[in-house]
C-alpha positions in Angstrom: -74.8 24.8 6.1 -72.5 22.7 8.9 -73.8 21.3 11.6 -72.7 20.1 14.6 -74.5 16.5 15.0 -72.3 15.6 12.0 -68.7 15.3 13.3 -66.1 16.6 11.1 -64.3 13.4 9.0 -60.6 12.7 9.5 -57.7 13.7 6.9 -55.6 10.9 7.8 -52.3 10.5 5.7 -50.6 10.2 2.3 -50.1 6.4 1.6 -47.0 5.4 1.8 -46.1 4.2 -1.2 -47.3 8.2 -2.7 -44.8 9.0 0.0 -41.1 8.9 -1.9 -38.0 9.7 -0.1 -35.9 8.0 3.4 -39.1 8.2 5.1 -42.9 7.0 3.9 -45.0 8.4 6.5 -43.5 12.1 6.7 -45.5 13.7 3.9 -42.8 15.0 2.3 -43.0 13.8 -1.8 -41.5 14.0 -4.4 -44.8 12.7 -6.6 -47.5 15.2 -7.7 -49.8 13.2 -9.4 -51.8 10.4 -8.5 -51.5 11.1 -4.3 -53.7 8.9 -2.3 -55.2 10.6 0.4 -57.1 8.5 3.2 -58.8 9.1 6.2 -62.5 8.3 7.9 -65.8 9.6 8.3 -69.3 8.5 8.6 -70.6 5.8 6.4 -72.3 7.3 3.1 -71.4 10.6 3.7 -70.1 12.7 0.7 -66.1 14.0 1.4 -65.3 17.1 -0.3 -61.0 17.5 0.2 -59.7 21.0 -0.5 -56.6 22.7 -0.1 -57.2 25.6 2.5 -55.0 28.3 0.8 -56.0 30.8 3.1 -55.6 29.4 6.3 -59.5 29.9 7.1 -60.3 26.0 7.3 -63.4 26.9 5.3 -64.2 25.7 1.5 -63.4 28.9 -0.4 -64.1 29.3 -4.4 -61.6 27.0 -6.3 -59.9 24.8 -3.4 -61.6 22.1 -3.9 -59.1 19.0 -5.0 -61.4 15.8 -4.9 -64.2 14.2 -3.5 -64.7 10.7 -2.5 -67.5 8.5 -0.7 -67.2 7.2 2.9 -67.7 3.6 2.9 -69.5 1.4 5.1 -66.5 0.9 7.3 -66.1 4.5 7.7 -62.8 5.3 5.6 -62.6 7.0 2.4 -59.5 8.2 -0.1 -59.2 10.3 -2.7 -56.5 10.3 -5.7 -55.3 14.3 -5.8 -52.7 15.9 -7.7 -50.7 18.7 -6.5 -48.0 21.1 -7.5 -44.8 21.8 -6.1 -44.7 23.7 -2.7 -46.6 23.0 0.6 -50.1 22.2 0.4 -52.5 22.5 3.9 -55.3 19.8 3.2 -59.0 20.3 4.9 -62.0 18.2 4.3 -65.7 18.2 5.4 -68.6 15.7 4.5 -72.3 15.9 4.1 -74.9 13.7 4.5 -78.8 13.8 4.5 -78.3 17.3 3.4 -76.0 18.3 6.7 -72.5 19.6 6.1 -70.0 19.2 9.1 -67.4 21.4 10.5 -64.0 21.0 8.7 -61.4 18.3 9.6 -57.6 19.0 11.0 -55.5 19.7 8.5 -52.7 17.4 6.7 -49.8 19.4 5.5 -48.3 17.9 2.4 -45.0 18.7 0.9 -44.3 18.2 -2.7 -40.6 18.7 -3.7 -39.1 18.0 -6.9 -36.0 19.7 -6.6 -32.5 17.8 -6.1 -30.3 19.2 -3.7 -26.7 20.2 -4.6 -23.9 17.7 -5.1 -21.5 17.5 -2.5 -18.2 18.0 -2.6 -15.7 14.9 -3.3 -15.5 12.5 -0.2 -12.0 12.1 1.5 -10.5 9.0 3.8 -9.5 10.8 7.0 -5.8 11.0 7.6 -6.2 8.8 10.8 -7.8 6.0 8.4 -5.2 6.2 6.0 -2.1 3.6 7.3 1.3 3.8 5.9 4.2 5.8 4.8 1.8 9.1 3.9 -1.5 9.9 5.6 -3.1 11.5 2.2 -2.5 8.5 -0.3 -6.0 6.7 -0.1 -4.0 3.3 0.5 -4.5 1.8 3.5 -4.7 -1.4 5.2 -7.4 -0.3 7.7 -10.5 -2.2 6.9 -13.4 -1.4 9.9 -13.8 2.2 11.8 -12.6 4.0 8.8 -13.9 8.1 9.0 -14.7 9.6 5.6 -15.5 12.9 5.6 -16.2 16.2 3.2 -18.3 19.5 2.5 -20.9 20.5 0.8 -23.8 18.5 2.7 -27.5 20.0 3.1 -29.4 20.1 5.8 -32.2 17.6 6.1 -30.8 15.0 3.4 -29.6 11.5 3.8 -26.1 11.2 2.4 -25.1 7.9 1.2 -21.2 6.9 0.5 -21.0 4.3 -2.9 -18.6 2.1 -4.7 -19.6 3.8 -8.1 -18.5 0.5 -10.1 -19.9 1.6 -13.0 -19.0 5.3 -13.0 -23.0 6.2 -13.8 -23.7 8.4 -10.4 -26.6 6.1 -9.1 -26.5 3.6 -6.2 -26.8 0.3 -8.2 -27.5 -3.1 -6.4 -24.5 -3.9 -3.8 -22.8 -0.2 -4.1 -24.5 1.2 -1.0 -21.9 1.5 2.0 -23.0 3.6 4.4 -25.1 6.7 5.0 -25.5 9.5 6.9 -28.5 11.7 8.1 -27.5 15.4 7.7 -28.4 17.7 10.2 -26.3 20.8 10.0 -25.3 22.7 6.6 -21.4 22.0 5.2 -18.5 20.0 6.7 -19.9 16.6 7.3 -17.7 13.4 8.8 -19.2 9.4 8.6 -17.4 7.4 10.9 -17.5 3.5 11.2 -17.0 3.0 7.5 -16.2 -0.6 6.9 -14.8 -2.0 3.7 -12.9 -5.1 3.0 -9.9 -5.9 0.4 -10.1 -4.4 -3.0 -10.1 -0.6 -4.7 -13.1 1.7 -4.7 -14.6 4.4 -6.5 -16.6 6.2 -3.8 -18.9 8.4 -4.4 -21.5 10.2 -2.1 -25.3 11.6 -3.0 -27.4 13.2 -1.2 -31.2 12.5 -1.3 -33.7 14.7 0.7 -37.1 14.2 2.4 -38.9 14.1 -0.9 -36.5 11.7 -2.3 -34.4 13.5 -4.9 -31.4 12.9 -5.3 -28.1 15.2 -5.8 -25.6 14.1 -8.6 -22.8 11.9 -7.5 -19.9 13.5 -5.9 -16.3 13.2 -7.5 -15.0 10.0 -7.1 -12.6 9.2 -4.2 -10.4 6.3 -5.4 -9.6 4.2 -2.5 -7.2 1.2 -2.0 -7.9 -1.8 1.0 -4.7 -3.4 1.1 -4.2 -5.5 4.0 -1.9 -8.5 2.0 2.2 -8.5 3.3 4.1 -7.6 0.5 6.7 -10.4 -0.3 10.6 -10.4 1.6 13.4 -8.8 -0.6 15.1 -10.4 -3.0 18.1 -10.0 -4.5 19.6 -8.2 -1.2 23.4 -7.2 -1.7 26.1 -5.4 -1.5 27.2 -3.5 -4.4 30.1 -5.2 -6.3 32.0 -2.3 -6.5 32.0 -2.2 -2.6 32.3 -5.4 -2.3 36.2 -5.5 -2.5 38.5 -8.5 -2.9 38.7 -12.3 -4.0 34.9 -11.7 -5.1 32.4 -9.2 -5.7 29.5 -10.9 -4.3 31.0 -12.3 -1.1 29.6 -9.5 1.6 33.4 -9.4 2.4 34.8 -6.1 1.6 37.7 -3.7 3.2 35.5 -0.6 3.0 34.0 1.0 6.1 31.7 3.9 4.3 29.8 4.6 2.0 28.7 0.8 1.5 25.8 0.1 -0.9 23.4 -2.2 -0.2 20.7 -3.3 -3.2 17.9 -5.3 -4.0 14.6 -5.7 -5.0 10.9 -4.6 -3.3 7.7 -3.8 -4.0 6.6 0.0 -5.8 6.6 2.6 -3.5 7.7 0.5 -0.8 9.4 1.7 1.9 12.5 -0.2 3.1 13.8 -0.2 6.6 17.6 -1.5 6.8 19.0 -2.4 10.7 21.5 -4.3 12.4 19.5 -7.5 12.7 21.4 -7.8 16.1 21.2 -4.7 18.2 18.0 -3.4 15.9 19.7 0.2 15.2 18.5 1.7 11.6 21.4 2.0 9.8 19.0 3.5 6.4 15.8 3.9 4.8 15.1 3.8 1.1 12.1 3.7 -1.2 11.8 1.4 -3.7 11.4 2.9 -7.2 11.4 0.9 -10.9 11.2 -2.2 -8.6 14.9 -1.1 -7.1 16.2 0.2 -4.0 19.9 1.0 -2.7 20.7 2.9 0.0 24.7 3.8 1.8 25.6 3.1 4.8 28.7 3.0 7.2 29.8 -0.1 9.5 32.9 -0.4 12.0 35.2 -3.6 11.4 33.2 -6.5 12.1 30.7 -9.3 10.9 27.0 -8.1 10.7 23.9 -9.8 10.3 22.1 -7.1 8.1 18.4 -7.0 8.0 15.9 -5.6 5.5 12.5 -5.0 6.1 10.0 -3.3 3.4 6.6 -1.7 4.2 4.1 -1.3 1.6 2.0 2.4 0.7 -0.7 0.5 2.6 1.6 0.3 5.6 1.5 -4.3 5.7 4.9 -5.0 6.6 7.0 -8.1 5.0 9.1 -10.8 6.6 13.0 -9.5 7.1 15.4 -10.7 4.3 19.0 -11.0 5.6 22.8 -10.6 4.6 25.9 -11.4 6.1 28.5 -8.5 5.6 31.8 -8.0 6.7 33.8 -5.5 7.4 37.7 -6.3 7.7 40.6 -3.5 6.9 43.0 -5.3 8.7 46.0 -6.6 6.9 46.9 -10.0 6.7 50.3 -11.9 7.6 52.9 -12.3 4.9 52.2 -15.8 3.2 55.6 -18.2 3.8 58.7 -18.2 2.5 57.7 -20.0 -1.1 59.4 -23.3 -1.4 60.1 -25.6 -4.1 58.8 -28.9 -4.1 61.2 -31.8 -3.6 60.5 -33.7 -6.3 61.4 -30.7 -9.0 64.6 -30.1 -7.3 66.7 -32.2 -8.9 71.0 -32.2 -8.4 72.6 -33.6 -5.2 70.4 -32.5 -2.4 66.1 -32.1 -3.3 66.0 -29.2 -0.9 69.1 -26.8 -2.3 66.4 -24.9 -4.5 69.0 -26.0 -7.6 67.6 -27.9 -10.8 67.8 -28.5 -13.9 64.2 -29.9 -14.3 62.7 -29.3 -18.0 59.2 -29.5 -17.0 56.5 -27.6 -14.8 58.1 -26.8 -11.6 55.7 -26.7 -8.3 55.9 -24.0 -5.7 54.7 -24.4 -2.5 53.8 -22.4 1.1 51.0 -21.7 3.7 48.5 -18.7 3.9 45.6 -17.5 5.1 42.2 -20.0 3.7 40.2 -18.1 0.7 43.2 -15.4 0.0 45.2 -14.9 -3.5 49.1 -15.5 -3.2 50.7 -13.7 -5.8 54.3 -14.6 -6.7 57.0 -12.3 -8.0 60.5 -12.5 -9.3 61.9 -9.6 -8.3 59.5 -7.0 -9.9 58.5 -9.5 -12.6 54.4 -10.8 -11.8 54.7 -14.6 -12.2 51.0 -15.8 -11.1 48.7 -16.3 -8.6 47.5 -18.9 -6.4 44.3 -19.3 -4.3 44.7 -20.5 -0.6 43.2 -23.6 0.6 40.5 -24.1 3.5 43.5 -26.3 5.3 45.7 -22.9 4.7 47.7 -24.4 2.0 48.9 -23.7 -1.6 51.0 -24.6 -4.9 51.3 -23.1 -8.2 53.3 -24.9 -11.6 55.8 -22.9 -13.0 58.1 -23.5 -16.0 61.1 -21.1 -15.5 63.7 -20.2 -18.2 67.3 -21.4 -17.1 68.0 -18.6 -14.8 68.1 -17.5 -11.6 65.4 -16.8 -9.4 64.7 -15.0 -6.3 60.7 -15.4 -5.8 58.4 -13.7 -3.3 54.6 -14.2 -2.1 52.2 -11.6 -1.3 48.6 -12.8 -0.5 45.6 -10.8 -0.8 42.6 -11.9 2.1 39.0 -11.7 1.1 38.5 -8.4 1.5 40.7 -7.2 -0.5 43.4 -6.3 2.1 47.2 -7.4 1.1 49.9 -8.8 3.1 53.7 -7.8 3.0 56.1 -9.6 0.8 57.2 -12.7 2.3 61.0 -13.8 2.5 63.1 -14.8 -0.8 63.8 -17.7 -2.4 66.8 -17.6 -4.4 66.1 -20.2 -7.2 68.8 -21.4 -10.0 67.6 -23.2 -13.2 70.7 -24.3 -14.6 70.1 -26.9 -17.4 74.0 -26.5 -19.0 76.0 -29.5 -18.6 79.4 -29.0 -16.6 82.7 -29.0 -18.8 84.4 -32.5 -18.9 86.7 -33.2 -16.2 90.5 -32.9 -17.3 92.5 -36.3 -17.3 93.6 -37.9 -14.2 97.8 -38.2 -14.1 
């Protein structure tokens, strides 16, 4: 029988440490065995817990679960095991033969299934810097959103560096997490992660504590580190035209190539270091990049600057190049040196010298004088800073009548310059007839 003067005890809670999942006080458990309930009632009395399946808060045939003995400081608790599903708990105590009323009840949840994985996580397109906004490289390091599908309701889904690849959140993989509250799409913002490459991973884990497999991986690259200037910056020796093919002097206007060397999958940005106009963009492939451009006559300060997949930006290499299609003056009239013009005047351009004779004139500094007899090549000559020049030359006995051309450092070449009629005449004259 109940009665009245015996209050009805108090079902107080599952222990926390019975209570698995984000949160140890919400009931919710993935344990069925072993469950300490607690609560308080009057000292000696005897506590009978039951399960009220019916909903009538009375002690039906077969719902008792436990019993346990209210101690002297009024608690008690009682070690239960349950199945899955929810479970209403009721108790009532006796003592000296009187049974009270029945106790609230204490709703317990055992769950012991794992919710679905999730599909794979994805760095937002606003968190991912550089050349493409769906790479995964990027040199953002705080604020980043990650987002995907797949999420359900109620769980807590936490984003991992799966180091290990074995779908669990070890020790120092946890990065962030996010409390689900509506079905699908989900986005976590604030993700922070510093330098380095990731496998992330999310899981989902619900109120009891069981956890979904591990997403797919999302591999994801931090890059924050400059890559290094361009080396080996040119332009292409077959554009480079003239004395030499590595001069950045050339006679060509179009279709110039400049090279060098980058970083992968870098992109590189090529202006007129001076006014800042883009005069071309190339990617860097096997290490290389090359790229054509067009330039007026003129000196330029070229300037190449290469950002990496992560979008870091390096320090501007420079080249001078110049552009010059402008002809240069005829050299001077060649002229033989003094000392090789032997006979009665050293300036008649008359000898009979044996040996090396030395031609002389003035040009333009850095260009090529050719000299020609006639249409006969005889050599060439490279101009002077000081705009000067000589070449040896060993003749046959003969007459002569030399020209100069002279080719600047571009490549552009002058008009012939005046003659020098020449005469190597080593023949003794006839003796002179008797005197009478």
């Amino acid at each position: 029988m109940s009665d009245t003067t015996l209050s009805a005890p108090v079902v107080a809670s599952l222990a926390s440490e019975d209570d698995s999942g984000w949160s140890s006080s919400d009931r919710v458990t993935r344990n069925d065995s072993a469950l300490t309930i607690t609560g308080s009632g009057d000292s000696g009395a005897l506590l009978a817990l039951f399960e009220d399946r019916d909903g009538n808060s009375q002690l039906d045939e077969n719902e008792q679960i436990g019993t346990a003995l209210v101690t002297t400081a009024g608690v008690w608790s009682c070690d239960i095991s349950l199945s899955e599903g929810s479970h209403t708990l009721v108790a009532r105590q006796t003592l000296a033969d009187v049974t009270s009323s029945s106790s609230g009840s204490l709703v317990i949840t055992v769950d012991q299934s794992a919710p679905d994985m999730t599909g794979g996580p994805d760095l937002n397109a606003t968190s991912d810097s550089g050349r493409v906004s769906y790479d995964d490289i990027t040199n953002v390091t705080s604020g980043l959103t990650v987002s995907g599908s797949g999420a359900v309701a109620g769980t807590l889904l936490t984003l991992f560096n799966d180091t290990n690849w074995n779908e669990l959140v070890d020790s120092g993989e946890w990065v962030s997490s996010l409390a689900i509250t509506t079905a699908g799409a989900w986005s976590m913002t604030g993700v922070v992660l510093t330098e380095g490459t990731y496998a992330l991973r999310t899981i989902q884990s619900d109120l009891a504590g069981n956890n979904s497999r591990g997403s797919d991986i999302l591999s994801l690259t931090v890059d924050t580190a400059a890559p290094q200037a361009i080396t080996a910056m040119r332009l292409d020796g077959g554009d480079d035209s003239g004395v030499s093919d590595s001069d950045g002097i050339t006679s060509r206007s179009s279709e110039l190539t400049l090279m060098g060397r980058g970083e992968e999958g870098a992109l590189v940005t090529l202006t007129n270091a001076v006014s800042g106009s883009v005069l071309a963009t190339m990617s860097v492939q096997d290490g290389e990049w090359h790229g054509d451009i067009a330039l007026a006559t003129g000196s330029y300060t070229l300037a190449a600057v290469q950002t990496d997949r992560a979008g870091n930006q390096s320090q501007a290499a420079t080249l001078l190049v110049t552009v010059d299609s402008s002809s240069p003056a005829a050299p001077s009239l060649p002229d033989l040196e003094s000392a090789g013009d032997s006979g009665v005047s050293n300036s008649d351009n008359i000898t009979s010298a044996t040996t090396a004779l030395t031609l002389q004139g003035s040009g333009e500094a850095g260009a090529i004088v050719t000299l020609m007899d006639g249409g006969e090549w005889l050599g060439t000559v490279a101009v002077t800073a000081e705009g000067r020049w000589s070449s040896s030359l060993t003749p046959g006995e003969k007459d002569l009548h030399i020209r100069a051309y002279q080719t600047d450092l571009a490549g552009n070449n002058s008009g012939m310059s005046a003659v020098l009629d020449m005469t190597v005449d080593r023949s003794a004259p006839s003796t002179p007839g008797n005197l009478y």
